[in-house]
N, C-alpha and C positions, 0 to 999 in steps of 0.2 A: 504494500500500500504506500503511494508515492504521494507527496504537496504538490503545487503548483510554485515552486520555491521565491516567488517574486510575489505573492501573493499578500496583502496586510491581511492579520490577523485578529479577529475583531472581539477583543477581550470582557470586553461587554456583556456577552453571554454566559462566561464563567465569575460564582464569587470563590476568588479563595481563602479558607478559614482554619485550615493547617494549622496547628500548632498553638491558635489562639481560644484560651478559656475563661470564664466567668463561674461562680459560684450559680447554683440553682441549675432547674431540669428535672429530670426523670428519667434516669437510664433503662435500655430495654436490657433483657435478660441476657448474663453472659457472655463473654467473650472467646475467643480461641475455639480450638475444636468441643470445648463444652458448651457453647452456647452454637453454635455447626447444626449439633443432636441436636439441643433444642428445638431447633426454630426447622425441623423437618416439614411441624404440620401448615409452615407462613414459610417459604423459604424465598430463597433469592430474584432478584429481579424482578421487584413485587411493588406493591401499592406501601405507602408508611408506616409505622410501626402501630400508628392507634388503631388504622384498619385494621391490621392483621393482629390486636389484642395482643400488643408482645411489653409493653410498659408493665416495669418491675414493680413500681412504686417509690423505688429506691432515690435518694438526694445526692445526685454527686450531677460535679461540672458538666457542664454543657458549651460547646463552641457558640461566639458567635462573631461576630464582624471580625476579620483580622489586619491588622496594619499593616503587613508583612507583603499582601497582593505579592504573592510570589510569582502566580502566570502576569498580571499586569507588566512585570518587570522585565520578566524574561522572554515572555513569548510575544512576538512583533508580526512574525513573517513565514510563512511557507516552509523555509529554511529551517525553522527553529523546529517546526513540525517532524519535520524526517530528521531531527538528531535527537529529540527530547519527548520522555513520552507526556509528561503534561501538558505540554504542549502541541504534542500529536490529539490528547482528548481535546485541546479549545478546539482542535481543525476540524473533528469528525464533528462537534456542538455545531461550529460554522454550518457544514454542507448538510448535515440532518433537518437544521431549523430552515436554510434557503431553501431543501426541497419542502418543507412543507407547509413552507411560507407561499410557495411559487403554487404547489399544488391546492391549497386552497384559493389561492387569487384564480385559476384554471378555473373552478367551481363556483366562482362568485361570488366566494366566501372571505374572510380572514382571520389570517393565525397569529393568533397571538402569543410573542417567544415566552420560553419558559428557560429560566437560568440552573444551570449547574451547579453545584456547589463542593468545594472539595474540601474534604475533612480530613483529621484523622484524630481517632481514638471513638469520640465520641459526636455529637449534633445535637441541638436542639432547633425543631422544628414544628411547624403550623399543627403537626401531624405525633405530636409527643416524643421525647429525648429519645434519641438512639444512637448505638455503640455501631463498631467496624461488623460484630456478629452479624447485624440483618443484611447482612451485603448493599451492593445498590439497593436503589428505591424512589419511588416518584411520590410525591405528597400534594396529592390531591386540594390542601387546605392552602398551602400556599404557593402551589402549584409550580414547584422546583425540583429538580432532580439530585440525588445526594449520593455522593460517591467517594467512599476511603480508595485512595489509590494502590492500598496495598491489598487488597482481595484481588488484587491481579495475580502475586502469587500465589494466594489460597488456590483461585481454580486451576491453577496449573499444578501446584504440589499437592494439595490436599482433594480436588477433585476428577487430577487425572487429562484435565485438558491440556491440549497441546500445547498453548497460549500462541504469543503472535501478535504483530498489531491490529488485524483486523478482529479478532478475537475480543480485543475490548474494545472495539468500534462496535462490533456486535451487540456488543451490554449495553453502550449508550444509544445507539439507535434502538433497541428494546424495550426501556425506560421512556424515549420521547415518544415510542408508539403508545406508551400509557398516557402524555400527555394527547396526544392528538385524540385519544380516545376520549379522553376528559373534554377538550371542548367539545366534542362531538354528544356527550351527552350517554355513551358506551361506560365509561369507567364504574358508575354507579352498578352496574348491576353482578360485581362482582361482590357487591357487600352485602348479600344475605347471609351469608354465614355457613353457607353449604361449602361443602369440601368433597372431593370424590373427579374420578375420572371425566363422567359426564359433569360436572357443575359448571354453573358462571365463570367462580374462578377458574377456573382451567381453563375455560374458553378465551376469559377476557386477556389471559396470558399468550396464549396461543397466539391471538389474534396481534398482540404486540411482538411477538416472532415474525409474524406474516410483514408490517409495517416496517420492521427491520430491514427484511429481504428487500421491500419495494424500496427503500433509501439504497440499498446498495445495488440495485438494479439501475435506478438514474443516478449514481455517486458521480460518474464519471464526464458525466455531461449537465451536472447543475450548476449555472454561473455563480461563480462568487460575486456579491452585491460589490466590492471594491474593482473587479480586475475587469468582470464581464465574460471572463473566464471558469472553464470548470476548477476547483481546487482541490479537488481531488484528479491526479493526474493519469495514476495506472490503479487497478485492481485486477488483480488476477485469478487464475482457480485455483492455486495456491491459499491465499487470503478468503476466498470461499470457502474452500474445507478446513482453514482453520476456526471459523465462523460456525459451521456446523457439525465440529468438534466441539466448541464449546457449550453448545444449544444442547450436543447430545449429553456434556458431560453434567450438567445441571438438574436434568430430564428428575423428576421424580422417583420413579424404580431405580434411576442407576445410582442417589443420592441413599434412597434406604437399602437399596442390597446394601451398598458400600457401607453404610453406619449404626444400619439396627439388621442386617443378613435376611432379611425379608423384602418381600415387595406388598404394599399394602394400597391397592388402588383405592379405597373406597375414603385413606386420609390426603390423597391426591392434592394440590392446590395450583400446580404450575403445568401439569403435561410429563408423559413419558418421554424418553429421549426421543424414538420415531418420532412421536407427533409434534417436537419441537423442531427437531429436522423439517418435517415436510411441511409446516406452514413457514418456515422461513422460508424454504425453498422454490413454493408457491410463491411469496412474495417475488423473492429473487428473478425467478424465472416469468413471472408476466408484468410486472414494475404496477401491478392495477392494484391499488387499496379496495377496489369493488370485489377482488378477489379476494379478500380476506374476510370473508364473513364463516366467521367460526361457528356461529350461531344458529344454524340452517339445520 
């Protein structure tokens, strides 16, 4: 996965909050691979932590604003993207939000961006305090996406993904498919509280696989608002299968065989690995979000 190396980078879209803490919050449950177990039946790549019932009750820090804007400083340009990977994430935030900015203007519609936020340790958000355990996450209530950058090793070490950069371009275009779903009026119906193969949740996950594939289906051809150029320069099948290595390694069965030695469809909340597979791949392969109706 290649920049557009001349390309400005438009910082704006990410906040970064690394490193900086305040007293007060509400931390979700555990950390490390005890809090992994945990958070089986709510797991990754998911809606906020108050959705998915994971607040411990507990009073410890909470991130918030940081002085420090560490992508503001460093990350500028194209260039910065193909040597550094936080700055690889502002670049995938760029071409994710321009295609779905572009694709609802298409529609007669408009979208409205949704900022990134990068932590580490722990967050507090719209959506109640949460640690690196619940992995990514999109928050519905204040409608940002939240991301410790270090779960990029968890899925490679601890879940067996390949990793890659397009791997975690995967994750974050995943997360903005929960936004688009949110304005779309779709995110809600993941919150009844059912769990299981067939349920919302699953579906509504699915269907943010599927919004993934279609971003990286026009990656390569969506103009950057600065250049008028695409900024994303190459993707390859390479960066594909690592995309659908990471879908599969996240997959629900492959999460509890790996942690509790069972497969347990019926506490489902995200999709098996096939099924993550093939609605991105769906996306992937027809660039249509009309394709992605999980719901049918």
């Amino acid at each position: 996965m290649q920049f557009d190396d001349d390309a400005q980078l438009d910082t704006s879209d990410v906040q970064d909050v690394r490193g900086s803490r305040v007293p007060g919050g509400r931390a979700t449950v555990g950390g490390g691979i005890v809090g992994l177990v945990a958070l089986l039946l709510g797991l990754f790549f998911g809606i906020g932590p108050q959705e998915l019932g994971l607040a411990d009750g507990s009073d410890r820090p909470a991130a918030t604003a940081s002085s420090l804007a560490q992508v503001q400083q460093s990350c500028r340009t194209g260039r910065d993207a193909n040597t550094k990977e936080d700055c690889r994430l502002v670049a995938v935030v760029n071409s994710v939000q321009d295609h779905w900015r572009q694709e609802f203007a298409r529609g007669g519609g408009t979208y409205t961006a949704s900022p990134t936020v990068f932590f580490s340790g722990r967050v507090g958000t719209a959506c109640g305090a949460a640690t690196s355990a619940v992995g990514p996450f999109y928050c519905p209530g204040d409608r940002k996406v939240y991301l410790d950058l270090g779960f990029f090793d968890e899925l490679r070490t601890t879940f067996g993904a390949s990793g890659g950069a397009f791997a975690q371009a995967y994750v974050v275009a995943h997360e903005y498919g929960h936004h688009v779903q949110d304005l779309m009026g779709t995110l809600r119906r993941a919150q009844d509280g059912r769990t299981g193969a067939d349920s919302n949740a699953v579906r509504v996950e699915l269907q943010a696989d599927c919004y993934a594939g279609v971003w990286a289906h026009h990656a390569t051809t969506t103009k950057d608002r600065s250049t008028g150029r695409p900024l994303v320069t190459s993707l390859t099948d390479a960066d594909i299968r690592d995309g659908l290595d990471a879908a599969a390694a996240v997959g629900d069965d492959r999460i509890q065989e790996r942690f509790q030695g069972r497969v347990a469809p019926e506490s489902w909340t995200h999709g098996s690995a096939q099924q993550r597979q093939r609605w991105f791949r769906q996306g992937y392969q027809t660039g249509d979000m009309g394709r992605c109706d999980t719901f049918r």
